[in-house]
C-alpha positions as CSV (number, residue, x, y, z in Angstrom):
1,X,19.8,-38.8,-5.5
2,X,23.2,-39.9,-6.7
3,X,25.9,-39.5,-4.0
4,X,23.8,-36.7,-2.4
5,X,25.3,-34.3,-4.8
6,X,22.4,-34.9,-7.7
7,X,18.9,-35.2,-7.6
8,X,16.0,-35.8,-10.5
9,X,13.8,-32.4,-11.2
10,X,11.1,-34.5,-10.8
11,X,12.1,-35.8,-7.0
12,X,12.1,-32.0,-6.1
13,X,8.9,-30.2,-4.6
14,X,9.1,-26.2,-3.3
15,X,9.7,-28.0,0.4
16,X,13.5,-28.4,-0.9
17,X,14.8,-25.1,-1.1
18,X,17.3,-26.2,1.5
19,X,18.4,-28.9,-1.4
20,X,17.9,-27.5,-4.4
21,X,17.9,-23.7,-4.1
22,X,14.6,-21.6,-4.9
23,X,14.6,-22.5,-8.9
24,X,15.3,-26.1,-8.2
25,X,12.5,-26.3,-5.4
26,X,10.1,-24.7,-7.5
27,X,10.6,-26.5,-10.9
28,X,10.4,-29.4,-9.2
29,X,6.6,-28.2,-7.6
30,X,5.9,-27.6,-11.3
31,X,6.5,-30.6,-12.5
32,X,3.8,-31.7,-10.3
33,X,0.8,-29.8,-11.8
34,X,-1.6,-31.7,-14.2
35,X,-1.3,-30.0,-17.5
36,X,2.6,-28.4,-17.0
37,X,5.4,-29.9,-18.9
38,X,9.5,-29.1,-17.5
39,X,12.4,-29.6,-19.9
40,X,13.8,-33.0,-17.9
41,X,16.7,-32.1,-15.9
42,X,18.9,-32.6,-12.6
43,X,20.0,-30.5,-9.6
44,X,23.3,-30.4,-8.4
45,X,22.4,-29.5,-4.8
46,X,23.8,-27.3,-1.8
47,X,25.7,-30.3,-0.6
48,X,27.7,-30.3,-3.3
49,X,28.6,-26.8,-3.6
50,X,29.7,-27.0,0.2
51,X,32.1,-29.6,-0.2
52,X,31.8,-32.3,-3.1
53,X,33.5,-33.6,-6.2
54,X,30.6,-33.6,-8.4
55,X,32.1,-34.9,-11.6
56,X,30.9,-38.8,-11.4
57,X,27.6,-38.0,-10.1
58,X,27.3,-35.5,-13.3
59,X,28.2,-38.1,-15.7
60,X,25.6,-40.6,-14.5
61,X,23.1,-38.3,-15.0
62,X,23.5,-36.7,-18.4
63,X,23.1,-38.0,-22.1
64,X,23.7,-37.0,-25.3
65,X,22.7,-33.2,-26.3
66,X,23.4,-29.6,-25.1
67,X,21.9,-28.3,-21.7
68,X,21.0,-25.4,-19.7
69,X,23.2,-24.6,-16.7
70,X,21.6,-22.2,-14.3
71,X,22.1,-21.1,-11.1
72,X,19.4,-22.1,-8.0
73,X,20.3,-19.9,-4.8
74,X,18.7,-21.1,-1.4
75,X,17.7,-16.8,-1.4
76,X,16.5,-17.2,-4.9
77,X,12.9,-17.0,-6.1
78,X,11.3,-16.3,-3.3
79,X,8.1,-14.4,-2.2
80,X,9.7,-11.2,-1.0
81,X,13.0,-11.6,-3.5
82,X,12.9,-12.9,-6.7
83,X,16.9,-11.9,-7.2
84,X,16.2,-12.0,-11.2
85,X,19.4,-11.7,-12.7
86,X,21.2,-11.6,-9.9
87,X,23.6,-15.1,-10.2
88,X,24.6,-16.5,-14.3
89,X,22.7,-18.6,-16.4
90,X,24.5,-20.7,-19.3
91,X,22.5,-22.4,-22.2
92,X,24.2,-24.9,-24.8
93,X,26.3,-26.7,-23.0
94,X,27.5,-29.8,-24.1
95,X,29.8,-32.5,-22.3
96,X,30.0,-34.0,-18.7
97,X,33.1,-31.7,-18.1
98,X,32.0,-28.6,-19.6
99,X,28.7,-28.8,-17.3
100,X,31.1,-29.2,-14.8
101,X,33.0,-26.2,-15.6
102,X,29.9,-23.9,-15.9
103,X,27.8,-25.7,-12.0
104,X,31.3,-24.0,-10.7
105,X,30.9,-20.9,-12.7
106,X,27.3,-20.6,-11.6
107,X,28.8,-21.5,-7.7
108,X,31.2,-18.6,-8.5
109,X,28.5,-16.0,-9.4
110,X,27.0,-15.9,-5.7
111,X,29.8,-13.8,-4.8
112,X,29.6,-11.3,-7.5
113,X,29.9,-7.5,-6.3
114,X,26.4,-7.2,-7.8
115,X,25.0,-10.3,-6.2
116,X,26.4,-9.2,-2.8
117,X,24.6,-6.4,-2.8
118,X,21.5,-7.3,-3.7
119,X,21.6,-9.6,-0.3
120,X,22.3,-6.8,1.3
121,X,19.6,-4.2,0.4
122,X,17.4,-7.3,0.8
123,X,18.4,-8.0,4.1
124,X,19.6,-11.8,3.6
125,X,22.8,-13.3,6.0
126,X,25.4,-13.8,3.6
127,X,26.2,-17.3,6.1
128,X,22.7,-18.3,5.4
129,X,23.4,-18.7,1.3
130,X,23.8,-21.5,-0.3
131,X,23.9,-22.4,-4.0
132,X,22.5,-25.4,-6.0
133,X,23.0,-25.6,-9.8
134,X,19.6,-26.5,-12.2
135,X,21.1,-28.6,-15.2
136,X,17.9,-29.3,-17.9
137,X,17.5,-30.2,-21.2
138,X,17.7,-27.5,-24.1
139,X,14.2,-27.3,-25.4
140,X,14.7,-26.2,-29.1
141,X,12.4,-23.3,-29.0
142,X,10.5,-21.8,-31.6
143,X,9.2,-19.1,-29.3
144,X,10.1,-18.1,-26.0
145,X,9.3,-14.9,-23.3
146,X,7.7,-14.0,-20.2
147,X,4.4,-14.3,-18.4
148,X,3.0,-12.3,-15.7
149,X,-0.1,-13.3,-14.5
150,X,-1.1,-9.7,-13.2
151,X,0.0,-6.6,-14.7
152,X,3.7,-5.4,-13.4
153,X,2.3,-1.8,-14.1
154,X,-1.0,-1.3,-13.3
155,X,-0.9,-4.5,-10.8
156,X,-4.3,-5.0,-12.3
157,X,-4.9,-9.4,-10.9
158,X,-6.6,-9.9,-13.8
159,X,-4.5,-8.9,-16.5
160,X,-1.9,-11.4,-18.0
161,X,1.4,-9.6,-19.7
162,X,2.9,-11.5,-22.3
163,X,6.1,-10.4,-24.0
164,X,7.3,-13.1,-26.4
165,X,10.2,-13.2,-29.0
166,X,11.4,-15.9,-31.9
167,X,13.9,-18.5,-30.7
168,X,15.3,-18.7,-27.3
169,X,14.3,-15.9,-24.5
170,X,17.8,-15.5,-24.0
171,X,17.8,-12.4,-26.6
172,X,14.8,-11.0,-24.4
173,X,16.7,-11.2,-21.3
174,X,19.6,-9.6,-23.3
175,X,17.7,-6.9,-24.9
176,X,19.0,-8.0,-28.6
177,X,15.7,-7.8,-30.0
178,X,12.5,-6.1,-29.5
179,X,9.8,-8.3,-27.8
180,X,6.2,-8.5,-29.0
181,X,4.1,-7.1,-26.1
182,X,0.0,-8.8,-25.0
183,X,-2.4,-8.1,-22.6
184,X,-5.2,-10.5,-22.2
185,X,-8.1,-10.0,-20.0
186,X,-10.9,-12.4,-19.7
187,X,-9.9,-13.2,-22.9
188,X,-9.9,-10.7,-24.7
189,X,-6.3,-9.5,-26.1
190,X,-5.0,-6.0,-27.1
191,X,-1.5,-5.7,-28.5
192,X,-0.2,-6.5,-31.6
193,X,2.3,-9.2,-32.1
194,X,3.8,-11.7,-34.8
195,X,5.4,-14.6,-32.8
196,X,1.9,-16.2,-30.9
197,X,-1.5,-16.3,-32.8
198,X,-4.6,-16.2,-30.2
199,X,-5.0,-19.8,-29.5
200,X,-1.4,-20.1,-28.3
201,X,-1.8,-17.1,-26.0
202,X,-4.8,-17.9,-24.4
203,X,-3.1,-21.5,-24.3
204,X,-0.4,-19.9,-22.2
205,X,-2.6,-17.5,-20.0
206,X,-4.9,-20.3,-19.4
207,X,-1.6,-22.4,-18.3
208,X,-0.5,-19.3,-15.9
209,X,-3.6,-19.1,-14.1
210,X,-3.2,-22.7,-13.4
211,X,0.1,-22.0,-12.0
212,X,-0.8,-18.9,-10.1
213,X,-4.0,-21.1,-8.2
214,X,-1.1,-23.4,-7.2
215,X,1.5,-21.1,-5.6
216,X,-1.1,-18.8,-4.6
217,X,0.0,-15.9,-5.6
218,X,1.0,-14.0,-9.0
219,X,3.6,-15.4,-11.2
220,X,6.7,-14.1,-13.1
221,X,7.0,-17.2,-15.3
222,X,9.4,-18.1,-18.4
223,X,8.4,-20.4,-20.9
224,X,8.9,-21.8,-24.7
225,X,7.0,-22.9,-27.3
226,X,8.4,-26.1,-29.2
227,X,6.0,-27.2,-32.6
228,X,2.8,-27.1,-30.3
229,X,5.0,-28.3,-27.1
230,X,4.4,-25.6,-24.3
231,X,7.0,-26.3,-21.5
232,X,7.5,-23.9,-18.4
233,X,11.4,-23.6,-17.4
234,X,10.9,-21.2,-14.3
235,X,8.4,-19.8,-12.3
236,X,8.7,-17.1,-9.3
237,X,6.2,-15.3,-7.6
238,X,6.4,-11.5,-8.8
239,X,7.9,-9.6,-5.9
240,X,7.1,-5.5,-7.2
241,X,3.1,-6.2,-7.0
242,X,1.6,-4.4,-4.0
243,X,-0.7,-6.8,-1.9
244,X,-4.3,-6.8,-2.0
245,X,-7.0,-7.8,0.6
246,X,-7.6,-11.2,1.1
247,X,-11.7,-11.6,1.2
248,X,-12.0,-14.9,-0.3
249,X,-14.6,-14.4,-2.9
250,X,-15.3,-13.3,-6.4
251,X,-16.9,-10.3,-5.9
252,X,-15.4,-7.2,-7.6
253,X,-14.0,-5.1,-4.7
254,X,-12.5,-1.1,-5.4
255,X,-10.3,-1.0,-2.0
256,X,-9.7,2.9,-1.1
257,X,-6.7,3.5,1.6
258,X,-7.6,4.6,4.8
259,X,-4.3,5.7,5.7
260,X,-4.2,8.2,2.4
261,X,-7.6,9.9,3.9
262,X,-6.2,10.0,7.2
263,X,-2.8,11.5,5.7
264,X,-0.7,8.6,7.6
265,X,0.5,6.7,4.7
266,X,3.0,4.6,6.9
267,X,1.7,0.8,7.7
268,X,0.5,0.3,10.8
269,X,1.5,-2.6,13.6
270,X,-1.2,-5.4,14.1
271,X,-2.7,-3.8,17.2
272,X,-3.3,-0.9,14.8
273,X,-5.4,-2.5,12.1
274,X,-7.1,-4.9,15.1
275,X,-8.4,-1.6,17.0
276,X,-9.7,0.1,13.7
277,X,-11.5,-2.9,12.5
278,X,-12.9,-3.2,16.1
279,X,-14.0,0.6,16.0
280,X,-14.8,1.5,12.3
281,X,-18.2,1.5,11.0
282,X,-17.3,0.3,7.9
283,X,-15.6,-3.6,7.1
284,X,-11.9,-2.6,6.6
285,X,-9.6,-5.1,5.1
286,X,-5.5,-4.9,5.6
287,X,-2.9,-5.7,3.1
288,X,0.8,-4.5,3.2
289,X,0.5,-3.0,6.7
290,X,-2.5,-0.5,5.8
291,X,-5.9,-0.4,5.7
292,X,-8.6,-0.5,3.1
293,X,-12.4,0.1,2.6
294,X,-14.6,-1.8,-0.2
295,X,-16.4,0.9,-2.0
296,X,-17.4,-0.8,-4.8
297,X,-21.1,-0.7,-4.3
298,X,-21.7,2.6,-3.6
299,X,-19.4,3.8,-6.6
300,X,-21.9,1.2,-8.8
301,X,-24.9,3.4,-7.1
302,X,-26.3,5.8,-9.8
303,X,-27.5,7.8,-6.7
304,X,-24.8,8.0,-5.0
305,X,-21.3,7.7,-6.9
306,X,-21.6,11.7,-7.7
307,X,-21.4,12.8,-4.1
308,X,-19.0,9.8,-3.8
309,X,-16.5,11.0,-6.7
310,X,-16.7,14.7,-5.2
311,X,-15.8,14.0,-1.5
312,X,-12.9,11.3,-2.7
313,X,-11.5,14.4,-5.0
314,X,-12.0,17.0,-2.1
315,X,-8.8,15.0,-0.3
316,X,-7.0,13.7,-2.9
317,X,-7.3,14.3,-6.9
318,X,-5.5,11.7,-7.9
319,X,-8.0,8.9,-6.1
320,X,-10.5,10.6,-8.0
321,X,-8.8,10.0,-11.1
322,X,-7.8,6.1,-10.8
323,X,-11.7,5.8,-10.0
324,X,-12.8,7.8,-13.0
325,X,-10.2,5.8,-14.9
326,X,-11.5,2.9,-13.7
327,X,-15.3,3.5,-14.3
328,X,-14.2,4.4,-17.9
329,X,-12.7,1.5,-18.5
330,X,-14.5,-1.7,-16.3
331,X,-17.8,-0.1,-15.1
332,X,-18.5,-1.5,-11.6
333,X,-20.3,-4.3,-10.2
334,X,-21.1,-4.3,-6.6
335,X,-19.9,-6.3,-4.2
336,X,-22.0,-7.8,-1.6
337,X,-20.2,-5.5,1.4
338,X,-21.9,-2.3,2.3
339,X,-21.0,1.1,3.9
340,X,-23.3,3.4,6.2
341,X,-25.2,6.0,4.2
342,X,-25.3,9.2,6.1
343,X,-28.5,11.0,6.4
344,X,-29.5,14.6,4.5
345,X,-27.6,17.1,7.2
346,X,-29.8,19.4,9.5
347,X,-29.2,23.4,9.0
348,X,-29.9,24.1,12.7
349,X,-26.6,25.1,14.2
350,X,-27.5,24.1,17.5
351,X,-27.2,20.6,16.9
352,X,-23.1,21.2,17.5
353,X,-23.8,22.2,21.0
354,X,-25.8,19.3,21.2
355,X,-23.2,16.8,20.0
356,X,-20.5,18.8,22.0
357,X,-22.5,18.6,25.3
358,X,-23.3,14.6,24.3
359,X,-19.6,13.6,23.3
360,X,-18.3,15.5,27.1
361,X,-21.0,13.6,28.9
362,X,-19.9,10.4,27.4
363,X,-16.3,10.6,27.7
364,X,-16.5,11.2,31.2
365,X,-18.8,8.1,32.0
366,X,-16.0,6.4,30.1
367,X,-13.1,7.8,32.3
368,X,-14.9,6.8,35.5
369,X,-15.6,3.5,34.1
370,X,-12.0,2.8,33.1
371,X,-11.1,4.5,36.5
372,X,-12.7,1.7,38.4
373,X,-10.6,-1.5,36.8
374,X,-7.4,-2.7,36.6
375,X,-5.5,-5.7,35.3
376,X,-7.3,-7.8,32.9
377,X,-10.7,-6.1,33.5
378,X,-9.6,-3.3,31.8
379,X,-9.1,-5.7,28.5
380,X,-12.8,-7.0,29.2
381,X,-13.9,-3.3,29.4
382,X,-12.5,-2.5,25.6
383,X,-15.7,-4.1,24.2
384,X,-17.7,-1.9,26.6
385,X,-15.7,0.9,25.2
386,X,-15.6,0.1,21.6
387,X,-19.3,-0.6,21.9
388,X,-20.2,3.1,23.4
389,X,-17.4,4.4,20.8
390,X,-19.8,3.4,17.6
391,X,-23.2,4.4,19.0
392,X,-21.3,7.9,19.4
393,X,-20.2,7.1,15.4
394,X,-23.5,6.2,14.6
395,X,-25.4,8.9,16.3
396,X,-27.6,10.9,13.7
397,X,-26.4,14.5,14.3
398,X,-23.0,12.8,14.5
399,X,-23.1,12.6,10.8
400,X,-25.4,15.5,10.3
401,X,-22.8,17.3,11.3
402,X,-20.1,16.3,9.6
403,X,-21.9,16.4,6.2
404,X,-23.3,20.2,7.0
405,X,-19.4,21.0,7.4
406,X,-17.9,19.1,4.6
407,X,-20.3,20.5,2.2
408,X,-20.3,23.9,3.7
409,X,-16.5,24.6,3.0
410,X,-16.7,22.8,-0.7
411,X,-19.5,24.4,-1.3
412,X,-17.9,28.0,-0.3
413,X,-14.8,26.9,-2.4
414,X,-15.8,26.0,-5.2
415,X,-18.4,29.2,-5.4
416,X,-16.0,31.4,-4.8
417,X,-13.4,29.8,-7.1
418,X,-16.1,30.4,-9.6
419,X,-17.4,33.2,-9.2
420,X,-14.3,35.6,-7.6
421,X,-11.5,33.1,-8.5
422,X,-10.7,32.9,-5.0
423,X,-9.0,29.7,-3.7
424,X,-9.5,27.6,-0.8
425,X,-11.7,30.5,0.7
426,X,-13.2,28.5,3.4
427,X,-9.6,28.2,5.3
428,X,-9.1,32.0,5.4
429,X,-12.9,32.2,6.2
430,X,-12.4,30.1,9.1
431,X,-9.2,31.3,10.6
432,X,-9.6,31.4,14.6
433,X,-13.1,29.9,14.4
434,X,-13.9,29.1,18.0
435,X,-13.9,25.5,18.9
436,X,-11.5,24.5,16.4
437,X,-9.9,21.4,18.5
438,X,-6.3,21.2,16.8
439,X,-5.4,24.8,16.3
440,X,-6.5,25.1,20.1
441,X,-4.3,22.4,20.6
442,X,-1.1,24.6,18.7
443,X,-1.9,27.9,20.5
444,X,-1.7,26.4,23.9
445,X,1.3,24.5,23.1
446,X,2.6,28.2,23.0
447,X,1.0,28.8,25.9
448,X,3.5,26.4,27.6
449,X,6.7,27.5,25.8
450,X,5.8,30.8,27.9
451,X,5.9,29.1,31.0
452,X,8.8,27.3,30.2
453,X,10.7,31.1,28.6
454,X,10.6,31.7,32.5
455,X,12.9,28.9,33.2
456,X,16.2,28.6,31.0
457,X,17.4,25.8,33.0
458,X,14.9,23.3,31.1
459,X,17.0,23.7,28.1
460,X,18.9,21.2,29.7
461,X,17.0,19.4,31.6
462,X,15.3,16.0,31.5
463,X,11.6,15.7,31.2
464,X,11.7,14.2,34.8
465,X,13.7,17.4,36.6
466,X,11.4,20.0,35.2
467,X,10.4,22.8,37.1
468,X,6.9,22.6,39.2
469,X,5.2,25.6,37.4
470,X,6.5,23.6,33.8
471,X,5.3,20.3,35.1
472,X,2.3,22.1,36.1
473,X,1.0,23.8,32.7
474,X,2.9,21.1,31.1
475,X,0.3,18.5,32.9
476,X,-2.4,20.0,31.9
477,X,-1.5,20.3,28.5
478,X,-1.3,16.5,28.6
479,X,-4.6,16.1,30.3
480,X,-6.5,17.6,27.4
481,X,-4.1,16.7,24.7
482,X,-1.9,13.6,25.6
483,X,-3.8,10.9,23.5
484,X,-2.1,12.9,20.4
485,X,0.8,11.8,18.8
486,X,2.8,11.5,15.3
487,X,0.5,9.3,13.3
488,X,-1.8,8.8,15.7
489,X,-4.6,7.0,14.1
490,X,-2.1,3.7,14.7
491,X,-2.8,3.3,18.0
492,X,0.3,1.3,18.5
493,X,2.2,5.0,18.1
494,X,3.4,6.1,21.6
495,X,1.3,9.1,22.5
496,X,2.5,12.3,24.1
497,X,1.4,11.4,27.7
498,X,3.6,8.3,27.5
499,X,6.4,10.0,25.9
500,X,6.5,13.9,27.5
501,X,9.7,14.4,26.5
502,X,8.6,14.2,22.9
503,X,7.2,17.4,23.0
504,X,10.2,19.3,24.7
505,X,12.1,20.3,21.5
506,X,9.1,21.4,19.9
507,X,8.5,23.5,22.9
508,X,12.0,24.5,23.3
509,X,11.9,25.8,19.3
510,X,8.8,27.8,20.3
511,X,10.5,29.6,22.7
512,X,13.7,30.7,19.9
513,X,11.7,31.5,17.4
514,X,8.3,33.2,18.7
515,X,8.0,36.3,21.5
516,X,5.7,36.1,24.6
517,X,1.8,36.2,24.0
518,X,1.9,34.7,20.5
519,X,-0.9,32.4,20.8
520,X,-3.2,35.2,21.6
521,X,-1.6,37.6,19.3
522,X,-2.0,34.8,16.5
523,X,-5.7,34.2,17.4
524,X,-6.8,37.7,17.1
525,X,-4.7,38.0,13.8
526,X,-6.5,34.7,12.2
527,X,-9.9,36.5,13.7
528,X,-9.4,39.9,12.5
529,X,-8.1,38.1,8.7
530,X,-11.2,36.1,8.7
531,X,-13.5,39.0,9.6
532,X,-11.9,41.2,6.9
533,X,-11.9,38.7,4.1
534,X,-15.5,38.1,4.9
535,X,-16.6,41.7,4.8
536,X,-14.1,41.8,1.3
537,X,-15.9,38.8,0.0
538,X,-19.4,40.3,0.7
539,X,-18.5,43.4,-1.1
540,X,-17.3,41.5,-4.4
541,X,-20.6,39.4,-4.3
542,X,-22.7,42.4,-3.9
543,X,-20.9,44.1,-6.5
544,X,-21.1,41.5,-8.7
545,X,-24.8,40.9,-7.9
546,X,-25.5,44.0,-8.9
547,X,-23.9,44.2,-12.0
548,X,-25.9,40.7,-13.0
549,X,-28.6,42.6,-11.9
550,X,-28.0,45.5,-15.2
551,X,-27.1,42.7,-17.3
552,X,-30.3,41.4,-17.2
553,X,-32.3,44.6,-17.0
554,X,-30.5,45.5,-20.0
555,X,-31.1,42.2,-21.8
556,X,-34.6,43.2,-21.1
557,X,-35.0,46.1,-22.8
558,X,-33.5,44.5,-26.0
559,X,-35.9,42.0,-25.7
């Protein structure tokens, strides 16, 4: 380091960002892997763009020839913010006081309007930036571009993007000509392209994939070809991909979202993802804040991927798709993680009551277990809890019953979208069906509103100065419903019975906008709907059994 104000590329390592901003740092870390060659170069570091005169310490450090001057932010680069394009870049540069001239032009380009900005939207204290200054070598470039070890688009890990032009990548970046365009998995390339025959772009994929096992994650890299001299002049982890599980093997893995079947696409806290991985039946696996579930080997099951395919298109067509799309195009091979395969359903009806009776008995015996601790006991008792909680998962009729009712309503909607073109029957079909957990939970939410019509005073009124009777019915509610909530399935959410006063506005908008009685007025509508679109669909079917029935009495008679 000369003076502080200078230091070698090759003295630099990703530790430094502090010295030499993030490009500096992390050409400086590439220089260090076996096989990667970095145009030589200095850094004018942070020190000197604080407070120095760097014009001595510049001439002692370059030579004859042009250079690239290029800006190295300490926010630059980085895993959550690449800020590509963000501060200037200047190549050909020739002269200790014309380098000079363009480290303070680069200095100058951390306050651009558009570089300010992008600090901001990324959340970065503008009193926390610094800027070093990369000066390198010019390499004299026969070819030059861009490498992303996974695909930007698809985010597909093992596909490498190339897109290469003649020359320097400068007229990439610039758009000034129109780049030739690779994608080369296992080997195997599609694309067409002039500028890189096979052997150089497997050399250069083979090279990325050396770079990404170093940083760990996938690269955005720039690099150029000299004669058959492959150097790397920046590489930055790419910031758009969304993460993947971690599982630490190399076992093909199709990760589903547990959030999208859930409909809570928001990520969840780390209390959230601890409690479902503690509960779930299946291994789930976090990345980006939500939750995922390997289905890879039952979609490579023959047997089962059908029933699989159906059920993932029954709650969202567009996961049905990607897998299709994906079946088309790899084929799957299992990984070694399994799921629970749910038994053939029972058709006796009873075994509802059965589950309903069993599911009662055992959350009571829960709530006078938990009734009976306090303090750190009641942490001990969660594996008691989460222990009884999977036996209930696991029960037989447990699934039975689910199966029998999934199937039931597909099977009723796709019939009758068939044969009547009716659509989504089984909703109308089931409108008011008795037992139905949540739209009980709606109707007696009305049910309070009318208790609460009684008492205008509550619209201003806070949660804790409620009328008895409406702290009453409002109680009770709570008892039965409380554990709900806004995206409840993270159980970091604050539920209802923490957090009454959630629930008053909604309340208070019943009251405007519905009349007295309108929870039993809307059950007997949904039940008297139901009962007549039954008794419509009935006639149709008989009507058109019958006339399938002269249709083929006629086709006999031809015969």
């Amino acid at each position: 380091m000369r003076g502080g104000y200078v230091v070698d590329l090759y003295d630099l390592d990703r530790s430094q960002v502090a010295v030499a901003g993030g490009k500096g740092a992390n050409l400086g870390e590439l220089s260090r892997i076996d096989g990667v060659e970095v145009p030589a170069g200095f850094c004018v570091t942070t020190a000197a763009f604080q407070q120095g005169d760097i014009t001595a310490a510049v001439a002692a450090a370059v030579g004859d020839g042009a250079y690239a001057v290029r800006s190295s932010a300490t926010a630059e680069d980085l895993p959550t913010a690449s800020f590509a394009g963000q501060q200037d870049s200047y190549l050909n540069v020739s002269g200790v006081d014309s380098i000079v001239e363009h480290v303070k032009k680069c200095w100058e380009s951390l306050y651009t309007e558009r570089a300010v900005a992008y600090r901001k939207r990324n959340g970065i204290d503008e009193r926390s930036v610094r800027m070093a200054v990369v000066v390198q070598r010019m390499v004299a470039a026969d070819v030059s571009g861009v490498l992303f070890t996974a695909d930007p688009v698809s985010g597909d890990r093992r596909v490498s993007a190339v897109e290469a032009v003649a020359g320097l990548g400068e007229q990439l970046v610039s758009g000034r000509v129109n780049a030739d365009h690779y994608r080369v998995r296992d080997g195997v390339i599609s694309g067409e392209g002039t500028v890189l025959n096979p052997v150089q772009l497997r050399r250069l994929v083979d090279l990325g994939r050396r770079i990404e096992a170093h940083f760990g994650s996938p690269q955005d890299i720039e690099w150029c070809l000299a004669g058959d001299d492959l150097f790397i002049v920046q590489s930055r982890p790419i910031t758009t991909l969304f993460p993947i599980p971690e599982v630490g093997d190399q076992d093909r893995h199709v990760y589903v979202s547990v959030g999208h079947q859930q409909m809570m696409t928001d990520a969840m806290k780390p209390l959230g993802h601890s409690m479902w991985r503690l509960t779930a039946m299946a291994p789930m696996h976090e990345a980006g804040g939500r939750l995922f579930v390997d289905i890879a080997a039952r979609l490579a099951d023959p047997a089962i991927r059908p029933g699989l395919l159906d059920m993932m298109g029954k709650g969202d067509p567009v996961i049905r798709d990607a897998l299709e799309t994906l079946l088309e195009r790899d084929g799957v091979t299992p990984s070694r993680e399994t799921m629970p395969v749910a038994p053939v359903p029972d058709p006796d009806p009873a075994i509802i009551e059965r589950l309903i009776a069993r599911s009662t008995a055992s959350i009571e015996q829960l709530r006078h277990d938990i009734s009976e601790k306090s303090g750190a006991e009641l942490f001990d008792f969660l594996d008691d809890a989460f222990a009884e909680h999977k036996r209930v998962l696991a029960d037989r009729d447990s699934f039975q019953a689910l199966m029998a009712g999934m199937g039931a309503t597909w099977w009723l909607n796709d019939r009758l979208a068939e044969w009547l073109g009716e659509t989504n029957a089984a909703d109308t079909l089931t409108l008011s069906a008795p037992g139905n957990i949540t739209s009980e939970m709606g109707l007696e939410l009305l049910d309070v509103a009318d208790v609460i019509r009684e008492h205008p005073e509550v619209e201003t009124a806070d949660v804790d100065d409620l009328p008895g009777e409406v702290r009453e019915v409002l109680a009770a509610y709570l008892d039965r419903y409380g554990m709900r909530c806004v995206g409840e399935i993270d159980i970091t959410r604050p539920r209802w019975s923490e957090q009454p006063g959630t629930l008053l506005p909604v309340l208070l908008d019943a009251v405007r906008n519905f009349r007295p009685g309108e929870s039993r007025r809307r059950f007997e509508q949904g039940r008297e709907r139901a009962a007549k679109y039954a008794a419509d669909i009935l006639v149709r079917l008989r009507s058109l059994r019958a006339i399938q029935n002269l249709v083929d009495t006629h086709e006999c008679h031809v015969e």
